[in-house]
PQR file of N, CA, C, O and H, with PARSE charges and radii, in Angstrom:
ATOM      1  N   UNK A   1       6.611  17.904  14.519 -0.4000 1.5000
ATOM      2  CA  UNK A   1       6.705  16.466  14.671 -0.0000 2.0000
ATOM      3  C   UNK A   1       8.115  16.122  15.130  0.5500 1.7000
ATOM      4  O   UNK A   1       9.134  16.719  14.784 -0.5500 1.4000
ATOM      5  N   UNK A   2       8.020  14.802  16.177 -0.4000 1.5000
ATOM      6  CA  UNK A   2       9.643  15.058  16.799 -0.0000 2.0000
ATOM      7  C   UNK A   2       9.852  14.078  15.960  0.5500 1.7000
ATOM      8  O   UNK A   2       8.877  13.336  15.838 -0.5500 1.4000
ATOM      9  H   UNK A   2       7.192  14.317  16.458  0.4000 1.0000
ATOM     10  N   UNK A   3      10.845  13.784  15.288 -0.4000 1.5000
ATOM     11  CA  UNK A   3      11.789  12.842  14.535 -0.0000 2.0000
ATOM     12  C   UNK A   3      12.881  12.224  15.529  0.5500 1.7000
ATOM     13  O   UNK A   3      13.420  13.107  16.197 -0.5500 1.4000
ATOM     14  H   UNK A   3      11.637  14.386  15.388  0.4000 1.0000
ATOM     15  N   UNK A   4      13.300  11.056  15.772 -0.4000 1.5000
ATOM     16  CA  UNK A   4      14.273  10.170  16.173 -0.0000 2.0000
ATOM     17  C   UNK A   4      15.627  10.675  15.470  0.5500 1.7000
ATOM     18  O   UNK A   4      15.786  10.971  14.285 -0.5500 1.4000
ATOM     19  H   UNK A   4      12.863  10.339  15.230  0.4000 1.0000
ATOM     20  N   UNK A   5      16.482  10.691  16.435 -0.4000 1.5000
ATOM     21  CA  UNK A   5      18.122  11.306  15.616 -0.0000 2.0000
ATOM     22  C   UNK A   5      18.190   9.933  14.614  0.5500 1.7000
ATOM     23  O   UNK A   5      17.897   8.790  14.965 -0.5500 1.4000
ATOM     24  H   UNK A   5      16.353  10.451  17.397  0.4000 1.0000
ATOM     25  N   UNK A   6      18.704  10.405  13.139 -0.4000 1.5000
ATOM     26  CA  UNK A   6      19.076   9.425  12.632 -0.0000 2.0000
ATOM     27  C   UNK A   6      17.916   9.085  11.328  0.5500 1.7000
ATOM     28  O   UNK A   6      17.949   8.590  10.201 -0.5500 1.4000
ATOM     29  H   UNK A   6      18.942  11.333  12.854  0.4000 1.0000
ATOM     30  N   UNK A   7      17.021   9.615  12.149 -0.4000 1.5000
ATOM     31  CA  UNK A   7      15.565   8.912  11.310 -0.0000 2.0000
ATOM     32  C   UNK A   7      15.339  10.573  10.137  0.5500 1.7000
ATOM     33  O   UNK A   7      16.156  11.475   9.952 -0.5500 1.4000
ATOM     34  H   UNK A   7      16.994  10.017  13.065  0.4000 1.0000
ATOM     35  N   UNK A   8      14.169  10.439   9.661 -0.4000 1.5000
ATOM     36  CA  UNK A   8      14.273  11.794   8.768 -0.0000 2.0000
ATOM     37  C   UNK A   8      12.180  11.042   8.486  0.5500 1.7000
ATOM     38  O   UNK A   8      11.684   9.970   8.137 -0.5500 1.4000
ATOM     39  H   UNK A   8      13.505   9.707   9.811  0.4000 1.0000
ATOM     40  N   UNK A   9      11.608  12.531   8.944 -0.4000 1.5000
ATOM     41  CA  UNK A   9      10.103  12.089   8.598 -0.0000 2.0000
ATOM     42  C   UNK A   9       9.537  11.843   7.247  0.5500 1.7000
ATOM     43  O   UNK A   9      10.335  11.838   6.310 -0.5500 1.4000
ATOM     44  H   UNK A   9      12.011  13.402   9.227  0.4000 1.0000
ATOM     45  N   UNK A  10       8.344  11.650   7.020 -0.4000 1.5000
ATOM     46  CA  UNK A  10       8.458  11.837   5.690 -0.0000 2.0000
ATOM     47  C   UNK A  10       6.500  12.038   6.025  0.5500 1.7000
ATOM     48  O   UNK A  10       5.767  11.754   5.078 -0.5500 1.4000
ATOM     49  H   UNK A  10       7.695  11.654   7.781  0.4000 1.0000
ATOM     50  N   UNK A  11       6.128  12.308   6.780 -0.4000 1.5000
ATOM     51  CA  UNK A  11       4.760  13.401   7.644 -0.0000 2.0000
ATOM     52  C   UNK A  11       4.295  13.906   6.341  0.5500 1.7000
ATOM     53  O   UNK A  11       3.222  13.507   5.886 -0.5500 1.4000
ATOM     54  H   UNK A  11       6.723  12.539   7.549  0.4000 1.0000
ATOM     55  N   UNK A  12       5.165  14.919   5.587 -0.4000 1.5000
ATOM     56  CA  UNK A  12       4.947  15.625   4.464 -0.0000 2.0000
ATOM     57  C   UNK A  12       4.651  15.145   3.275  0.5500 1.7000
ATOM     58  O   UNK A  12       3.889  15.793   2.558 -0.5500 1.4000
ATOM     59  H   UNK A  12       6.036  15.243   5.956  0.4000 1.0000
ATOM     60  N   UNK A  13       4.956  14.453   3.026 -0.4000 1.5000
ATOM     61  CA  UNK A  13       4.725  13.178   1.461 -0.0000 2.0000
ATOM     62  C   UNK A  13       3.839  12.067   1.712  0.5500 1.7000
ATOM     63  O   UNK A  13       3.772  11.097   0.957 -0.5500 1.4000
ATOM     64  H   UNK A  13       5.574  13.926   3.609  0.4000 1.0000
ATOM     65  N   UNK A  14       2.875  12.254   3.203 -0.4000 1.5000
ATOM     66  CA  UNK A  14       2.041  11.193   2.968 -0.0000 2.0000
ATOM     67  C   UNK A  14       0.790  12.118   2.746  0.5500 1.7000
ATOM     68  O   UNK A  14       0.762  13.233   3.266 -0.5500 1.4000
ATOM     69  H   UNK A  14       2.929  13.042   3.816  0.4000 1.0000
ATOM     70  N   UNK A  15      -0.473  11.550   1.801 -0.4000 1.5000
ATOM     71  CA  UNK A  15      -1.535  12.144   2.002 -0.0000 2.0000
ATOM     72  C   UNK A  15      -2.363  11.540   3.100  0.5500 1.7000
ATOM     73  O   UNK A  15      -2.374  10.383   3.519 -0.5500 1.4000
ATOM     74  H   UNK A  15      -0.450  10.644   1.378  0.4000 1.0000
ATOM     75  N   UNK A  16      -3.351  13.045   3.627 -0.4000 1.5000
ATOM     76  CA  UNK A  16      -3.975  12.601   4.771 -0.0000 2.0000
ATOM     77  C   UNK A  16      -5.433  12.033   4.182  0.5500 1.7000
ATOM     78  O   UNK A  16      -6.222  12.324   3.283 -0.5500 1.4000
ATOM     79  H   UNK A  16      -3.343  13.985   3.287  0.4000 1.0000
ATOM     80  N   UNK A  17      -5.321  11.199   5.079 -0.4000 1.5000
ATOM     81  CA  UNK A  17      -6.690  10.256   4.880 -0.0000 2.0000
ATOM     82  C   UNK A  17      -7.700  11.343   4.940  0.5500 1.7000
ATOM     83  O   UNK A  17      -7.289  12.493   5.094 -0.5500 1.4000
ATOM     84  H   UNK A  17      -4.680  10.963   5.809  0.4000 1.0000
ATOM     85  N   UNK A  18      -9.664  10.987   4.781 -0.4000 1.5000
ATOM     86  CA  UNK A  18     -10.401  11.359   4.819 -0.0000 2.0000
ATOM     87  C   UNK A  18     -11.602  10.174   5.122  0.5500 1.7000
ATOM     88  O   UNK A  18     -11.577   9.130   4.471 -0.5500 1.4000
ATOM     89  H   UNK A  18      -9.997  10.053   4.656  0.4000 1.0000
ATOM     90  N   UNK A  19     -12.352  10.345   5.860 -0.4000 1.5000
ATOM     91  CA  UNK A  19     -13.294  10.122   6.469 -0.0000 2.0000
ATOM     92  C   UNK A  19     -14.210   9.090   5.132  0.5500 1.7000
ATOM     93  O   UNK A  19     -14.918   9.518   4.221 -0.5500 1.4000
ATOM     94  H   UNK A  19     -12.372  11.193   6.389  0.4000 1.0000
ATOM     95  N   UNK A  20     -13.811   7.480   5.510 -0.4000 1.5000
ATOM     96  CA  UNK A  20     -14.871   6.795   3.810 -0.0000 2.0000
ATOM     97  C   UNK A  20     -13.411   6.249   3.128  0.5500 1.7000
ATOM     98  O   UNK A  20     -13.433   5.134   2.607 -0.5500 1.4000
ATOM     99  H   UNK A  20     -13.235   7.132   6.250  0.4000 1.0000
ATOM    100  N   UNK A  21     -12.033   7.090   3.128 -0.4000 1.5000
ATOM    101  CA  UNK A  21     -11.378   6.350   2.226 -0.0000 2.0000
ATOM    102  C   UNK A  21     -10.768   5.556   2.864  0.5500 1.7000
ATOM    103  O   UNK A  21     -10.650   5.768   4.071 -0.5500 1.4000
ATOM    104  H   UNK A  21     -12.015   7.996   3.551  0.4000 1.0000
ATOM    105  N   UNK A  22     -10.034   4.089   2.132 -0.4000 1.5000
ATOM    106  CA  UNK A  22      -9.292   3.077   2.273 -0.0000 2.0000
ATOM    107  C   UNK A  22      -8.187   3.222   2.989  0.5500 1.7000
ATOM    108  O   UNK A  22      -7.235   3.897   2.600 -0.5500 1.4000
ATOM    109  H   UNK A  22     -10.130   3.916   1.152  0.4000 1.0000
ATOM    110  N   UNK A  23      -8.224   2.590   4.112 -0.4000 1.5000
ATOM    111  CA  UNK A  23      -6.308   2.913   4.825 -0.0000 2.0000
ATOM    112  C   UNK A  23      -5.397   2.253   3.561  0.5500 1.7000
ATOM    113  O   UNK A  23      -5.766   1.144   3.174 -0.5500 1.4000
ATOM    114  H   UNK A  23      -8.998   2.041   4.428  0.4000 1.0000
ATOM    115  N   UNK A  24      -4.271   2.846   2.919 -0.4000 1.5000
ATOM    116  CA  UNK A  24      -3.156   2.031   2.396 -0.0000 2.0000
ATOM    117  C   UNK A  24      -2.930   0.864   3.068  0.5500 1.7000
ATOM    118  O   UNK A  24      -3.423   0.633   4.172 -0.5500 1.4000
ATOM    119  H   UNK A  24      -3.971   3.747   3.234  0.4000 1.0000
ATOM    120  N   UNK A  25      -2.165   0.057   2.431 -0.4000 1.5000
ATOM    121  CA  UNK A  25      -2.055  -1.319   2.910 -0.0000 2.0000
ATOM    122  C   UNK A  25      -0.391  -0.978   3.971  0.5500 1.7000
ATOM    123  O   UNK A  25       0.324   0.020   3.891 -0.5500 1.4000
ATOM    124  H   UNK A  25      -1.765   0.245   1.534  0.4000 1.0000
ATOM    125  N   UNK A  26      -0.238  -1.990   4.727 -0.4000 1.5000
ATOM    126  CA  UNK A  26       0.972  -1.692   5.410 -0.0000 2.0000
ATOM    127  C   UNK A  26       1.009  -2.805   6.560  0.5500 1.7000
ATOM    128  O   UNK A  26      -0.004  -3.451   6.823 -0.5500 1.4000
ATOM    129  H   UNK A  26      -0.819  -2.801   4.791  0.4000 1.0000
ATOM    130  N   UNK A  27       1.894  -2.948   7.053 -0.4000 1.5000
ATOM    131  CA  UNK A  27       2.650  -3.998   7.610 -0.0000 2.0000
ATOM    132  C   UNK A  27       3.351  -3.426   8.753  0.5500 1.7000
ATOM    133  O   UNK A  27       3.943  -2.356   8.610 -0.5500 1.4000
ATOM    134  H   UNK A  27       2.718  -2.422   6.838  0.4000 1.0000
ATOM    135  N   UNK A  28       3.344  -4.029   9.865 -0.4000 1.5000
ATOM    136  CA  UNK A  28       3.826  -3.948  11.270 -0.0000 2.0000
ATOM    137  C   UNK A  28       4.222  -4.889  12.021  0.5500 1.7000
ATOM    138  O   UNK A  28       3.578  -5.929  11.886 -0.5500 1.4000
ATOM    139  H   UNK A  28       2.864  -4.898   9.981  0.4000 1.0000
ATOM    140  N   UNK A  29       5.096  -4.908  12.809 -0.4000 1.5000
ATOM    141  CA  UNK A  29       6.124  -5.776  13.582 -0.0000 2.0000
ATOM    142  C   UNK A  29       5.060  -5.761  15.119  0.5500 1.7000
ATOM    143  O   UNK A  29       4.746  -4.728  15.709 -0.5500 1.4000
ATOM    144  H   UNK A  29       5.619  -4.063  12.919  0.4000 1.0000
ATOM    145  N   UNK A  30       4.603  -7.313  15.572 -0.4000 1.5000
ATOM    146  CA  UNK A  30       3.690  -7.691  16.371 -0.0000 2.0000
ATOM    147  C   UNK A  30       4.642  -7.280  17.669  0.5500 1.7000
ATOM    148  O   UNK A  30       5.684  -7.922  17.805 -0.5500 1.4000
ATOM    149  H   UNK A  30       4.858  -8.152  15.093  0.4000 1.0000
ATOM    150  N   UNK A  31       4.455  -6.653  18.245 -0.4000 1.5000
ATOM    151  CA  UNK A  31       5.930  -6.760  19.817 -0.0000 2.0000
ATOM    152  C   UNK A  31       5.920  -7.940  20.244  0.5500 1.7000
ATOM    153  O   UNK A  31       6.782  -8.787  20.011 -0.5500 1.4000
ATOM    154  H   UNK A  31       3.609  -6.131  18.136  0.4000 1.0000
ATOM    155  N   UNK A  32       4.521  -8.132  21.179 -0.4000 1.5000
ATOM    156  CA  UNK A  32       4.561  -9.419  22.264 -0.0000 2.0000
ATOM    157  C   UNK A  32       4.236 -10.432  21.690  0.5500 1.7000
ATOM    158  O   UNK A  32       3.572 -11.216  22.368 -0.5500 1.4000
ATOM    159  H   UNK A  32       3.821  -7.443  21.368  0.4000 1.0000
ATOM    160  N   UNK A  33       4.620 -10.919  19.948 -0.4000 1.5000
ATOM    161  CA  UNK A  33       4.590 -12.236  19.648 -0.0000 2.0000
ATOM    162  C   UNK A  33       5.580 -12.430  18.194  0.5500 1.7000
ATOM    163  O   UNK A  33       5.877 -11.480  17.470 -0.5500 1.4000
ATOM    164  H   UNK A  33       5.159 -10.282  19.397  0.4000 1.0000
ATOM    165  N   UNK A  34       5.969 -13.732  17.970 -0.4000 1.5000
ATOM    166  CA  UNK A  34       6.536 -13.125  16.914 -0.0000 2.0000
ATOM    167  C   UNK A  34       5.282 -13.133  15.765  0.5500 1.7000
ATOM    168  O   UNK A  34       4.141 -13.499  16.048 -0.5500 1.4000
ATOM    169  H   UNK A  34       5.727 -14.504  18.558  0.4000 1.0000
ATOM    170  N   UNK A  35       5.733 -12.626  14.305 -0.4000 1.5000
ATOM    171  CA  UNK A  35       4.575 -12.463  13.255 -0.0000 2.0000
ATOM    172  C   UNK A  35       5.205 -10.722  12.889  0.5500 1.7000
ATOM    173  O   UNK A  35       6.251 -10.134  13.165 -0.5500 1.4000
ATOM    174  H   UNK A  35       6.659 -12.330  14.075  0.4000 1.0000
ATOM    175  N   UNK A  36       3.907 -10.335  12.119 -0.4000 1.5000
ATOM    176  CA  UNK A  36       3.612  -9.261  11.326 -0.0000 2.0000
ATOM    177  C   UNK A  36       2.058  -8.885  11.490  0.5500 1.7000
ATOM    178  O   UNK A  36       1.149  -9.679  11.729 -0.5500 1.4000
ATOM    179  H   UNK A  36       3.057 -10.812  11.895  0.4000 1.0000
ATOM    180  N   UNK A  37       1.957  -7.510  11.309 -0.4000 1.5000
ATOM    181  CA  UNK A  37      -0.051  -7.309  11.760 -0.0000 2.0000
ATOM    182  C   UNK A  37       0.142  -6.696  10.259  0.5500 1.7000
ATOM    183  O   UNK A  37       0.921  -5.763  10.069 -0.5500 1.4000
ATOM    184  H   UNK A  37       2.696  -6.865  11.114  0.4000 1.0000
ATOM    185  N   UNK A  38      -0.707  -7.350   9.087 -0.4000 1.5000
ATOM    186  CA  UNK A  38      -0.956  -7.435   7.732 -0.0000 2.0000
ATOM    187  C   UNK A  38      -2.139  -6.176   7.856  0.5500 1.7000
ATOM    188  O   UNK A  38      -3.024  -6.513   8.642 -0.5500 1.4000
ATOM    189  H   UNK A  38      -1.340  -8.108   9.242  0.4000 1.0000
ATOM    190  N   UNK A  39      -2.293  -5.204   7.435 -0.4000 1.5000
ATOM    191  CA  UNK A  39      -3.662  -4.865   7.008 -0.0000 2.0000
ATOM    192  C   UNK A  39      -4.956  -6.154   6.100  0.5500 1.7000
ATOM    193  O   UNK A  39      -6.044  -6.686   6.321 -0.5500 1.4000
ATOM    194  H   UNK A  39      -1.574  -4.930   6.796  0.4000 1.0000
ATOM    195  N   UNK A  40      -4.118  -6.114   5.269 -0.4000 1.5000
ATOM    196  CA  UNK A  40      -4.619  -7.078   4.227 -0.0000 2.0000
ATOM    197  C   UNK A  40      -5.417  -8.281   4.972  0.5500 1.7000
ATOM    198  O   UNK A  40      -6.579  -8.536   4.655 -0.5500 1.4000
ATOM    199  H   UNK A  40      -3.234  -5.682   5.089  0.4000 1.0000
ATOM    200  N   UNK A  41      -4.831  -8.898   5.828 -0.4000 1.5000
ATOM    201  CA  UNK A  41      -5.636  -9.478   6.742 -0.0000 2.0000
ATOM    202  C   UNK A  41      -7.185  -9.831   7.391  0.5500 1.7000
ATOM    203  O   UNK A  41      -7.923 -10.726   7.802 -0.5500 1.4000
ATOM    204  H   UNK A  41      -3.887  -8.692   6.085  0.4000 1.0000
ATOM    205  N   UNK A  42      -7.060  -8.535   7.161 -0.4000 1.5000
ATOM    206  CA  UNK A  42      -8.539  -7.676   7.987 -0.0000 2.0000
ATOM    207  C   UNK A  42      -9.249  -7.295   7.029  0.5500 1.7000
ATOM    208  O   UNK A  42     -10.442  -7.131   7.284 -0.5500 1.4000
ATOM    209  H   UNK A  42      -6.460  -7.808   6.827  0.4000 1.0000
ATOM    210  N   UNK A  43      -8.826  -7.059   5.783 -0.4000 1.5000
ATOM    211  CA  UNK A  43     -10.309  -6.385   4.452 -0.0000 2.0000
ATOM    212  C   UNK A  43     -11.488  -7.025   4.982  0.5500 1.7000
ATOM    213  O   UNK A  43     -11.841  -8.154   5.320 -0.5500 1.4000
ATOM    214  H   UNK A  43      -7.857  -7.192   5.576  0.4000 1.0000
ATOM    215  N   UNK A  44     -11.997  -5.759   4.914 -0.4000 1.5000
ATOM    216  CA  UNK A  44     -13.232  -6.620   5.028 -0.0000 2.0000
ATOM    217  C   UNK A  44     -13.879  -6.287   6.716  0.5500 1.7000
ATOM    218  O   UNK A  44     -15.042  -6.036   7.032 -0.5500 1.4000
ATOM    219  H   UNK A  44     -11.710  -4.841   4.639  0.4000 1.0000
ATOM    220  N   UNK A  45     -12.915  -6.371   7.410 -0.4000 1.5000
ATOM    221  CA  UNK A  45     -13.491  -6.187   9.583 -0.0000 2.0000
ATOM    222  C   UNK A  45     -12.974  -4.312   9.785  0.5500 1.7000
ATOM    223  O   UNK A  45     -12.267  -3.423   9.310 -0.5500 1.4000
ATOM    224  H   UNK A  45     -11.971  -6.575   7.154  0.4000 1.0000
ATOM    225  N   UNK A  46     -14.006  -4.659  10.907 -0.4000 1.5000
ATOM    226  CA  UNK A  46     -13.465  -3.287  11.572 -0.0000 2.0000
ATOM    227  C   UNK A  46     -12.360  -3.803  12.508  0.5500 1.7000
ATOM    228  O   UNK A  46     -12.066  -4.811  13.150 -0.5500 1.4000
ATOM    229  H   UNK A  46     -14.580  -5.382  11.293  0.4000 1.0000
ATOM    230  N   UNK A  47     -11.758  -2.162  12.148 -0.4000 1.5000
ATOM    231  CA  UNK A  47     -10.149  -2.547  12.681 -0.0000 2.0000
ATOM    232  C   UNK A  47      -9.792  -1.011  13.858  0.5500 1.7000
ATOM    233  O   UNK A  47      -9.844   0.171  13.518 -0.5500 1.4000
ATOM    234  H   UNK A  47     -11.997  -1.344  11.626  0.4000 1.0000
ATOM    235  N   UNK A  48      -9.585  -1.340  14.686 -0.4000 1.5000
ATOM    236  CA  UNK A  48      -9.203  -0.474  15.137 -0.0000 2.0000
ATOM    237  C   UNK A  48      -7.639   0.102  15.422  0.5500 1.7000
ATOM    238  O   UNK A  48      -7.654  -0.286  16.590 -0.5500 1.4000
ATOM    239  H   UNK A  48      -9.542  -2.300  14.962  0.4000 1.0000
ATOM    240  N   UNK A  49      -6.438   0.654  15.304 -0.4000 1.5000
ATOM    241  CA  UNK A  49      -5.276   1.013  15.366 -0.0000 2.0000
ATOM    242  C   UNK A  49      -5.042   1.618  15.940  0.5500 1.7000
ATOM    243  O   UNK A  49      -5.366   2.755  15.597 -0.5500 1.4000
ATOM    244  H   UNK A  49      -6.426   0.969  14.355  0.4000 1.0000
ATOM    245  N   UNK A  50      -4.104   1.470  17.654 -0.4000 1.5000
ATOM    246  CA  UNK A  50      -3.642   2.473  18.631 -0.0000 2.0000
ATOM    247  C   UNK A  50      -2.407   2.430  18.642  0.5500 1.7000
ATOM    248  O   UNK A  50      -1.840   1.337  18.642 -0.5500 1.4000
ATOM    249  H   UNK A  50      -3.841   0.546  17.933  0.4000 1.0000
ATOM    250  N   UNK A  51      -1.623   3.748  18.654 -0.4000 1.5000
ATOM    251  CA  UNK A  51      -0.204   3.627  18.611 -0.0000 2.0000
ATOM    252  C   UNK A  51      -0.054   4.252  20.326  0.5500 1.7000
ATOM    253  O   UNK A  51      -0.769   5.014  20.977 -0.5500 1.4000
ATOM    254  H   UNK A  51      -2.083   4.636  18.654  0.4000 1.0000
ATOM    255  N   UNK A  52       1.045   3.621  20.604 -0.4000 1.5000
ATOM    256  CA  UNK A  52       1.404   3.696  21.771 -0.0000 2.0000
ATOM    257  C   UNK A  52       2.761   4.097  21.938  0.5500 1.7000
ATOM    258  O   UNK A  52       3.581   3.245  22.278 -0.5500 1.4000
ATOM    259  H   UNK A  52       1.626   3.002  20.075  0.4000 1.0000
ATOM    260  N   UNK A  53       3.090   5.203  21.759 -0.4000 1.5000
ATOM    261  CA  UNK A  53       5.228   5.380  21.391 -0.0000 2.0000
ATOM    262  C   UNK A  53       5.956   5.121  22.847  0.5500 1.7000
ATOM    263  O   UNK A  53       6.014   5.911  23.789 -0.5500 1.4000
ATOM    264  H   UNK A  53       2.423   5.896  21.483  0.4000 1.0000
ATOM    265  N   UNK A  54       6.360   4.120  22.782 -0.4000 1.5000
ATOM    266  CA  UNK A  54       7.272   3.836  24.190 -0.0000 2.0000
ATOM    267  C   UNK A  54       7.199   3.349  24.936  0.5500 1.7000
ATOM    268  O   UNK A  54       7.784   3.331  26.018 -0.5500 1.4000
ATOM    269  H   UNK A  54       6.313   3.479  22.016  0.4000 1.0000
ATOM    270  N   UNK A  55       5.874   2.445  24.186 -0.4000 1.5000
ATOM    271  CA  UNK A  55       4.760   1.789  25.405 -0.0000 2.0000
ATOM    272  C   UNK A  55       5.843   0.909  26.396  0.5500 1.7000
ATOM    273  O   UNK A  55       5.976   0.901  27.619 -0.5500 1.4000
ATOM    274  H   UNK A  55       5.398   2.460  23.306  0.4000 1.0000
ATOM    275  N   UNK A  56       6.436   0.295  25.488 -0.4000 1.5000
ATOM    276  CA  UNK A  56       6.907  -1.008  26.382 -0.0000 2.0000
ATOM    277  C   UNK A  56       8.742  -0.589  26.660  0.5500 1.7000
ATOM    278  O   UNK A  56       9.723  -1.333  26.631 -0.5500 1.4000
ATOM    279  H   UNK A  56       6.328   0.302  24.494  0.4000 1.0000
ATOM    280  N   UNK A  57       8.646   0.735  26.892 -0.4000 1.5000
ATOM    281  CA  UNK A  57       9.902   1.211  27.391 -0.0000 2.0000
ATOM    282  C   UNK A  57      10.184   1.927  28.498  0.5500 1.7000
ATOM    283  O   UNK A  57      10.101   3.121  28.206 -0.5500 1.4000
ATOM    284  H   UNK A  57       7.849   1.339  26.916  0.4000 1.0000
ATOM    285  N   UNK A  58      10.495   1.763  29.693 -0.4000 1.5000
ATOM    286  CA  UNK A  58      10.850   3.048  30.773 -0.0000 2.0000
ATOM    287  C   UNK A  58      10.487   4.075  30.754  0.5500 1.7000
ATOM    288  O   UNK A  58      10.760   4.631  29.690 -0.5500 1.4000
ATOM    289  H   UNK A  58      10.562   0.793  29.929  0.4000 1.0000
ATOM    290  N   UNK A  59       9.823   4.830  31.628 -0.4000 1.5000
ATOM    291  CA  UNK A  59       9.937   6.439  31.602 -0.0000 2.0000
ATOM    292  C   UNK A  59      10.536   6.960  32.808  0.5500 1.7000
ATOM    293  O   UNK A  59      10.695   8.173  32.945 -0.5500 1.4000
ATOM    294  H   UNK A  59       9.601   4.378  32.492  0.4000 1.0000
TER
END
């Protein structure tokens, strides 16, 4: 796993999900608006989650 200089993972101390269980709750910074994307929000809908690393940066 590549880690960001500076940053330190922590990959190892999370448990991996399984197929039926609950995502943890967690909180994210919206880019193209201001706000927060709540899990908590959504109990209840299907949710789908795509990470995109760099999306909105140069290559």
């Amino acid at each position: 796993m590549a880690v960001t200089k500076g940053r330190t993972s922590t990959g190892h101390q999370t448990p991996t999900l399984k197929t039926g269980d609950k995502a943890p709750e967690f909180e994210l910074p919206i880019v193209n608006k201001d706000g927060n994307f709540k899990l908590a929000d959504y109990r209840g809908k299907s949710v789908v989650l795509v990470f995109f690393p760099l999306a909105f940066t140069p290559v």
